[in-house]
C-alpha positions as CSV (number, residue, x, y, z in Angstrom):
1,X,0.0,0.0,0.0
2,X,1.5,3.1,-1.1
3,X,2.4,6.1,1.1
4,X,-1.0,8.3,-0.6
5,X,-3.4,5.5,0.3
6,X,-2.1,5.9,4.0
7,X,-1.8,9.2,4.6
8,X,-5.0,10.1,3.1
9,X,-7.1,8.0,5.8
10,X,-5.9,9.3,8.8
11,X,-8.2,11.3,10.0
12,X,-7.3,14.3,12.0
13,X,-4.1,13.3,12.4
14,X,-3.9,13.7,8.7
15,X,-0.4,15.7,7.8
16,X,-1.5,19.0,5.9
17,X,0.6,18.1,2.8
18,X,-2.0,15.1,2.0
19,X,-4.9,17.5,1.1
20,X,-2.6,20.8,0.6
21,X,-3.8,22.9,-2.6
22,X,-0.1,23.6,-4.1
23,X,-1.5,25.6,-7.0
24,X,-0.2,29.3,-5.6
25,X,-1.7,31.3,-8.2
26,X,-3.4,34.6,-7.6
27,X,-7.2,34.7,-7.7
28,X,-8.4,37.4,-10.2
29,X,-11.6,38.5,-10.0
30,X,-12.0,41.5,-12.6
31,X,-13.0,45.0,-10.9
32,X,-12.5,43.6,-7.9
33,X,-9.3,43.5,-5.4
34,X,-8.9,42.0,-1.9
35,X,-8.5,44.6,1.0
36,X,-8.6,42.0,4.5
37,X,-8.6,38.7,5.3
38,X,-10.1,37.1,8.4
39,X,-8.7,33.4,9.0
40,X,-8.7,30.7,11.6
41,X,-6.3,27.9,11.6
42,X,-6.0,24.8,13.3
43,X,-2.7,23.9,15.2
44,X,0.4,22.0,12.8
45,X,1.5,17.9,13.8
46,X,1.7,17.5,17.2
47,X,2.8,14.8,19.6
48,X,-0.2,12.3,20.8
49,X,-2.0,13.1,24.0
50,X,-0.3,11.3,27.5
51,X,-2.5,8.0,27.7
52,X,-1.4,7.6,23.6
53,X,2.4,7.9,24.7
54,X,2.1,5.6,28.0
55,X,0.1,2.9,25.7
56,X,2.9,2.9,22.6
57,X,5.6,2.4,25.5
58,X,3.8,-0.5,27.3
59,X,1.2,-2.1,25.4
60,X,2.5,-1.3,21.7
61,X,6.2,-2.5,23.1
62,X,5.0,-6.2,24.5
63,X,3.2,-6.3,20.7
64,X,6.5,-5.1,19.1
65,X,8.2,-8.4,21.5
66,X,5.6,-10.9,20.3
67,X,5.8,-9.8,16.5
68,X,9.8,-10.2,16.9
69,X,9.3,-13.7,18.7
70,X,7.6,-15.2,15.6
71,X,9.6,-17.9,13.8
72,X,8.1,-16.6,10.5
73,X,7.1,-13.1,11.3
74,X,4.5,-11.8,7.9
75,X,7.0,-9.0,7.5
76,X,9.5,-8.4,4.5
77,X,13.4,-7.7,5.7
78,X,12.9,-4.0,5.5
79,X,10.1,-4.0,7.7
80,X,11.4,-6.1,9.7
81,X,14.4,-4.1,10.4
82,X,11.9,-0.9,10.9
83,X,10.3,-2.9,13.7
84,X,12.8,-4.6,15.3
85,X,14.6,-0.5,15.5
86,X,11.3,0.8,16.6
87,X,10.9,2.7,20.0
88,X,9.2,5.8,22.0
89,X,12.6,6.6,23.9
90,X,12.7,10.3,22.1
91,X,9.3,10.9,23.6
92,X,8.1,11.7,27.0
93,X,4.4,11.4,28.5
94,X,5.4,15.5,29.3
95,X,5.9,15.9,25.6
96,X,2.2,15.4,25.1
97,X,0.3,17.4,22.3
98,X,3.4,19.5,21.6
99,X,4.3,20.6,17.7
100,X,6.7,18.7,16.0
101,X,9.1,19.7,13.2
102,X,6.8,18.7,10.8
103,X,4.0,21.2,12.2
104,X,6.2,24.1,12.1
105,X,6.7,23.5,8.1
106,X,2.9,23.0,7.5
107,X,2.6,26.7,8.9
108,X,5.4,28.2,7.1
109,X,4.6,26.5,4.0
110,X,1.0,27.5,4.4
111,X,1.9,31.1,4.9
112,X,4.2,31.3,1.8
113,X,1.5,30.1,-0.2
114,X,-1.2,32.5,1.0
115,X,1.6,35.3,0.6
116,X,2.2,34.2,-2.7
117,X,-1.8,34.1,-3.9
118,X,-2.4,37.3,-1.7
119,X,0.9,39.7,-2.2
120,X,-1.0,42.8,-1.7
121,X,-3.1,42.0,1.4
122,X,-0.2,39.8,3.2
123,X,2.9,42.2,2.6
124,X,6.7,40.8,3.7
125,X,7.5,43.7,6.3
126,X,5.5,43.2,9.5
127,X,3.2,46.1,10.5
128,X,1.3,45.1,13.6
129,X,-1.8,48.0,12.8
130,X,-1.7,45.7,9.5
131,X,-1.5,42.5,10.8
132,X,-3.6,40.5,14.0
133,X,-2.5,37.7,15.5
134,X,-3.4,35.6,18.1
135,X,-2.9,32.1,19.4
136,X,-4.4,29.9,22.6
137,X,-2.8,29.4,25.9
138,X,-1.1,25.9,24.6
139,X,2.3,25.6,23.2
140,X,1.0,24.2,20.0
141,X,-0.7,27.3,18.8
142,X,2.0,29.6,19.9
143,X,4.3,27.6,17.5
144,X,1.9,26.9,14.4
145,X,1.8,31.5,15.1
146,X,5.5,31.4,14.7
147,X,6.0,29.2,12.2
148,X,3.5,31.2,10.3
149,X,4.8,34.3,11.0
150,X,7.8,32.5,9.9
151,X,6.5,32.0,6.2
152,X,5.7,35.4,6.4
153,X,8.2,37.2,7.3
154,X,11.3,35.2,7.3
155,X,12.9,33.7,10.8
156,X,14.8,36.9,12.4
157,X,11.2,38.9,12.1
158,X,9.5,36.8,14.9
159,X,10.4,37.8,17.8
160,X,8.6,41.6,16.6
161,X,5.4,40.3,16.6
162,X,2.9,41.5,19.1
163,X,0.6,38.9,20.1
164,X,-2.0,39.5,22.5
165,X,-2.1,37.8,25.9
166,X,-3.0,33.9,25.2
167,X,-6.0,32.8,26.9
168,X,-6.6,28.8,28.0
169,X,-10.7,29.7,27.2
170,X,-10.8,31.9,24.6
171,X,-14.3,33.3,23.7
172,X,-13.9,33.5,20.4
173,X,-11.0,30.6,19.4
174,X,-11.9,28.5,22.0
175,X,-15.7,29.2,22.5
176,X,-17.0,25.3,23.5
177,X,-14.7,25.8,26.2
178,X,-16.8,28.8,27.7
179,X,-20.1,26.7,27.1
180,X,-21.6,24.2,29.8
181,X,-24.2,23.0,28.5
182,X,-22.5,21.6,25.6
183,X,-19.8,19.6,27.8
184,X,-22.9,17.9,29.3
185,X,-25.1,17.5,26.8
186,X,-22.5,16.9,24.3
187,X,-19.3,16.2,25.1
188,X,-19.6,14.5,28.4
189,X,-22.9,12.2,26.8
190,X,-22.4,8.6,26.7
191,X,-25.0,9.7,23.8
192,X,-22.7,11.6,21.7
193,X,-20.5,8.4,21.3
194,X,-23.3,5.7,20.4
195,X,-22.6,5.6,16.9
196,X,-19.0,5.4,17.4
197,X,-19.4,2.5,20.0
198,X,-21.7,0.6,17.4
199,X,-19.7,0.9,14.5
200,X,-17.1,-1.4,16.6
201,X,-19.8,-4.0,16.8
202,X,-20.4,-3.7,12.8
203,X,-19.1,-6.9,10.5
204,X,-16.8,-3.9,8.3
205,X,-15.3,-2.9,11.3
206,X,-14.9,-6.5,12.8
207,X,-13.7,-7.8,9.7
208,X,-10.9,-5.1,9.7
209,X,-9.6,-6.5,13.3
210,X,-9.6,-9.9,11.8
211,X,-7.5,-8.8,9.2
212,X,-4.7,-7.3,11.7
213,X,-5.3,-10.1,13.3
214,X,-4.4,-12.2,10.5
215,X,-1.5,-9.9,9.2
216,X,0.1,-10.0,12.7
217,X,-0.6,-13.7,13.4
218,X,-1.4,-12.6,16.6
219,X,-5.3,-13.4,16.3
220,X,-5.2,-14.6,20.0
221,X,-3.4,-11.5,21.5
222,X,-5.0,-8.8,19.6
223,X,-7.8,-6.9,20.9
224,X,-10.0,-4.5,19.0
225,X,-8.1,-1.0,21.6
226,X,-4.8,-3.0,20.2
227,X,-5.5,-2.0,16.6
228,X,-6.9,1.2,17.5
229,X,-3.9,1.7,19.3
230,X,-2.0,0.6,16.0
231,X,-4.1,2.8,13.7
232,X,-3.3,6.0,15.9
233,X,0.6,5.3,16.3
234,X,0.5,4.6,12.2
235,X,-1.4,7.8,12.1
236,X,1.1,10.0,14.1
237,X,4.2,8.8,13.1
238,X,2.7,8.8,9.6
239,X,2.4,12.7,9.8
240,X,5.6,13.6,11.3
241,X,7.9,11.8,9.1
242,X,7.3,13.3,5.1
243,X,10.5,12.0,3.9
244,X,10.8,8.2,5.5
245,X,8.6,5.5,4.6
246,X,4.8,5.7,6.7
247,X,4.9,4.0,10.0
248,X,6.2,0.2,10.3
249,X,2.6,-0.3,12.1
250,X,0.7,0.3,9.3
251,X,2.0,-2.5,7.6
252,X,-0.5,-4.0,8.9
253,X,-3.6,-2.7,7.7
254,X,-5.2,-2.8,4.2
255,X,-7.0,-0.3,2.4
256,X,-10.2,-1.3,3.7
257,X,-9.2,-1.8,7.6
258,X,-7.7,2.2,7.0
259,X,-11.3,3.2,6.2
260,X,-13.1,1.2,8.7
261,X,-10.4,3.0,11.9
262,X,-11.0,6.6,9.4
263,X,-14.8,6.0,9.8
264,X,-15.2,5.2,13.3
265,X,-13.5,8.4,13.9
266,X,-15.4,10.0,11.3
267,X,-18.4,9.1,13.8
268,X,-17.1,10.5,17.1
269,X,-16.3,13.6,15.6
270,X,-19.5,14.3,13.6
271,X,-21.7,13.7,16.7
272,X,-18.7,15.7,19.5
273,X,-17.9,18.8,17.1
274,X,-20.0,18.5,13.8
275,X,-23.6,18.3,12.9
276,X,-24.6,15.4,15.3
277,X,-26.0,17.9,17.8
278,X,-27.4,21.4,16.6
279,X,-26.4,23.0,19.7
280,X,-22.2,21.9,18.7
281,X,-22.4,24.1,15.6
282,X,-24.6,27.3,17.0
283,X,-22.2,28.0,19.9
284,X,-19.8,28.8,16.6
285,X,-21.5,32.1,16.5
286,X,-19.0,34.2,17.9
287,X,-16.6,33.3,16.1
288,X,-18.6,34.3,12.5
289,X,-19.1,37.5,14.1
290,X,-15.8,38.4,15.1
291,X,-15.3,37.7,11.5
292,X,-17.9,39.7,10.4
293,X,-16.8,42.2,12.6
294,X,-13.6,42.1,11.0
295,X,-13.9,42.5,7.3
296,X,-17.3,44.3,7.4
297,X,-15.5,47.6,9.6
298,X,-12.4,48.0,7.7
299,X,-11.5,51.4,9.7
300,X,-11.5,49.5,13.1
301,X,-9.3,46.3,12.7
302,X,-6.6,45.2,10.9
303,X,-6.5,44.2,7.7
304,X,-4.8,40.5,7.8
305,X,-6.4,38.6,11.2
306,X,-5.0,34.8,11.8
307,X,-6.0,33.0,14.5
308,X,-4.4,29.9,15.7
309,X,-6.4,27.1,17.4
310,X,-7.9,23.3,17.7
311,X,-9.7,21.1,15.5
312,X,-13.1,21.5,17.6
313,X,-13.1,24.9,17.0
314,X,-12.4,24.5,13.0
315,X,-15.0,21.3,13.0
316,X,-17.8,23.8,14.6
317,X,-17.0,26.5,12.2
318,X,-17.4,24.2,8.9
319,X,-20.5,22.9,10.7
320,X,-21.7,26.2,11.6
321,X,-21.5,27.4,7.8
322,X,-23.1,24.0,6.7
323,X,-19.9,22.7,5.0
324,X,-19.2,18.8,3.9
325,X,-22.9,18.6,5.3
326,X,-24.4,15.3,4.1
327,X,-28.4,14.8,3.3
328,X,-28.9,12.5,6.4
329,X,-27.1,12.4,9.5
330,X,-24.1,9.9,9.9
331,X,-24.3,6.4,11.5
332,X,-22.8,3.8,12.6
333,X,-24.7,1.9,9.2
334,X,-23.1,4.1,6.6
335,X,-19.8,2.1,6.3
336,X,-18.8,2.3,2.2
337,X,-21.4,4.9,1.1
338,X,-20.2,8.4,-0.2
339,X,-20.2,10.9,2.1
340,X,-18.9,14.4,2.6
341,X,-17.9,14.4,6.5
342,X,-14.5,13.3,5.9
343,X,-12.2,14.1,8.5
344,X,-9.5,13.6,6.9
345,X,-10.1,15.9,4.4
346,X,-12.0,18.6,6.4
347,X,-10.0,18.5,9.5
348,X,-6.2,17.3,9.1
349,X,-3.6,19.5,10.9
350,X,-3.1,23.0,9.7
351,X,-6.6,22.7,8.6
352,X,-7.5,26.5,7.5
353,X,-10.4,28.6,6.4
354,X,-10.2,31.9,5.5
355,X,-12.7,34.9,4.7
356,X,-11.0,37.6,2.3
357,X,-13.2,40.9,1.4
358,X,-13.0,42.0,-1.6
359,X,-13.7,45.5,-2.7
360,X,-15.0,46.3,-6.9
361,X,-15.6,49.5,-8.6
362,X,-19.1,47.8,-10.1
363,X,-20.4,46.2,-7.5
364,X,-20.7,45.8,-3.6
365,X,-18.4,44.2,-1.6
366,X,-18.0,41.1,-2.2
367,X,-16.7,37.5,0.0
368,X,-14.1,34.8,-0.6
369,X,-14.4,31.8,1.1
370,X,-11.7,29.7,0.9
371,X,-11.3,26.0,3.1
372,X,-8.0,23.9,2.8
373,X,-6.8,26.9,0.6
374,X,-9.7,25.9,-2.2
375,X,-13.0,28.2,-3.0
376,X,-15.8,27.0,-0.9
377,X,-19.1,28.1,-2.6
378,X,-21.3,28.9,1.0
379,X,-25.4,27.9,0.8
380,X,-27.3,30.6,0.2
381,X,-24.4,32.6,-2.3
382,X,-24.4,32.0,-6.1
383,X,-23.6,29.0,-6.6
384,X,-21.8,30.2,-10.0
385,X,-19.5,32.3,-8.6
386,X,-16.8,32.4,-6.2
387,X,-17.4,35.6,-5.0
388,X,-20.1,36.4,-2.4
389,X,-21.7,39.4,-1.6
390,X,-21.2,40.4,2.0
391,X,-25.0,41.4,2.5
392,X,-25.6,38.0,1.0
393,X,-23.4,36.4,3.5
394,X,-24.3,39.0,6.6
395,X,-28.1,38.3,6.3
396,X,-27.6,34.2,5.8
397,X,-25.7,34.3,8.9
398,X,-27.8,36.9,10.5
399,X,-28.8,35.0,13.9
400,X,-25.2,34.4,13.8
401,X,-24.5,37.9,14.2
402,X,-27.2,39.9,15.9
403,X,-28.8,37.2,17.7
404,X,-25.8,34.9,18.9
405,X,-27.2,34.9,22.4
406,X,-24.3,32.8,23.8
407,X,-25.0,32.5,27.6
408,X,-28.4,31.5,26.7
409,X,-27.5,28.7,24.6
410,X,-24.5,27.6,26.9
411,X,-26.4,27.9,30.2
412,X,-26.4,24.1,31.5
């Protein structure tokens, strides 16, 4: 199985290059030029969370010993080598959730490319009444800001840049955070995770197991957590490495078993951060009017805003504008049918949207939405154009705006 096949099924621990747009030409729209840009932009490659890092040096070790026991282990010499060299020594259970080389260049190779499509609205020398930038109180933002400061302005620039104090629940980057009713009805709900759960009792996800099972020879030992275990340490050391060959534990999956572990998480996330439960993607309102609020009063903001944040927030957001929305709700029975909710594709690190207003001498100001650095046409703009006007977009999103009654909703 090639390298693509893997890293495209990863879900959101999906390195950006997968689903990066690398065409870095300008977008012309004639009569019309782009005068601010509001975007929001999820965190680089990180290292796993602590109970990930205790499990790949315990469990994911005494599965290492029993594959290197076997008198005829299923594994060619290369791989064999990978595995038998394999360990977590570099990594500490303190090193949790913290940006890894690889995360650094997805932001700086981001920003050169937005620089690059946007010259006139992202200029090289820093001007902080120009620029905005702000990241959350976690060491993973602050170095996804850098790194795309970085890509802006070059390395010996970085240390100019005025950031304003970090905060650990940031109303408008970090809003769920600030919202108690959605940790209980939502996020704390044995509920929320029922599809999940029963996708794990389905034959497409069983019959992935049994094929680990088989491509291990360890049918007796393995456990369904095992290979979830296997499928998250494929995934991360997947994304951090772009230049060495994927993970040696994703030798042992198949195309199939990739999508069954992609779809299960495709599940949790839908019904934790997506369109599962309304109240997930309504609590996104401040965050669509601090954009609003942004490129709607040019005279009172700057004209380039990034912000720099998590994959709930960015999941909310695309759920919020109604974005990879499919016809009927996702369950644990839609294993193998199209669907747009693909986390992977929607929500891989250094996922990015970005709002850039556009000013024209015939007509009123107008909106480009861009997702993953590609033109997302919104529902309710024209549908034949990339361009939306900004009264089309305020009024859609009007309860956004004027009615986002926040402590109301969030009031458990």
């Amino acid at each position: 199985m090639g390298r693509n096949e893997i890293e495209r099924r990863l879900s959101t621990k999906t390195p950006y290059r997968a689903i990066a747009n690398y065409n870095e030409t300008a977008p012309v729209y004639n009569g019309c030029h782009p005068t601010r840009i509001w975007s929001i932009i999820r965190h680089g490659t990180r290292n796993p969370s602590k109970s990930v890092i205790l499990l790949a040096k315990t469990r994911l070790v005494e599965l290492q010993s029993l594959l290197l026991q076997q008198s005829k282990p299923n594994l060619c010499a290369d791989d064999l080598k990978q595995l038998r060299r394999w360990n977590w020594d570099h990594i500490e259970p303190d090193d949790e959730k913290l940006l890894v080389a690889e995360g650094e260049d997805e932001l700086i190779e981001l920003a050169e490319r937005m620089q690059l499509r946007f010259p006139n609205l992202l200029p090289d020398p820093y001007n902080p009444e120009w620029y905005y930038m702000k990241y959350t109180a976690t060491q993973r933002t602050l170095k996804s800001a850098q790194s795309f400061a970085t890509g802006l302005f070059g390395r010996h620039r970085i240390h100019a840049i005025n950031y304003p104090q970090p905060l650990k629940r940031d109303p408008v980057l970090r809003f769920y955070k600030l919202c108690s009713r959605w940790k209980t009805d939502v996020d704390k709900n044995p509920e929320t995770m029922f599809n999940a759960r029963s996708f794990y009792a389905e034959p497409a996800m069983q019959s992935a197991v049994e094929q680990v099972r088989a491509s291990t020879q360890l049918a007796n030992e393995l456990t369904a957590r095992d290979v979830q275990l296997m499928y998250t340490v494929c995934a991360f050391e997947t994304a951090w490495q772009r230049l060495r060959s994927p993970s040696v534990w994703c030798r042992f999956f198949d195309v199939h078993s990739l999508n069954a572990f992609e779809f299960a998480e495709d599940l949790e996330y839908y019904w934790n951060d997506g369109y599962g439960y309304e109240l997930s993607h309504r609590i996104a309102c401040p965050a669509i009017a601090d954009m609003f609020a942004t490129i709607d009063k040019p005279s009172e903001r700057a004209n380039a805003t990034f912000y720099f944040t998590h994959s709930g927030t960015l999941l909310k957001m695309l759920a919020h504008l109604g974005v990879a929305r499919d016809t009927e709700p996702l369950t644990h029975n839609d294993f193998g049918k199209d669907r747009l909710w693909r986390t992977s594709e929607i929500d891989a690190f250094a996922t990015n949207l970005a709002f850039v207003r556009y000013d024209c001498i015939e007509r009123e100001p107008q909106v480009l939405v861009m997702h993953q650095e590609r033109v997302v046409r919104l529902a309710g703009c024209p549908q034949d154009d990339d361009l939306c006007p900004l009264s089309t977009l305020r009024r859609k999103h009007a309860d956004s705006v004027e009615r986002c009654d926040f402590e109301a909703l969030c009031q458990a």
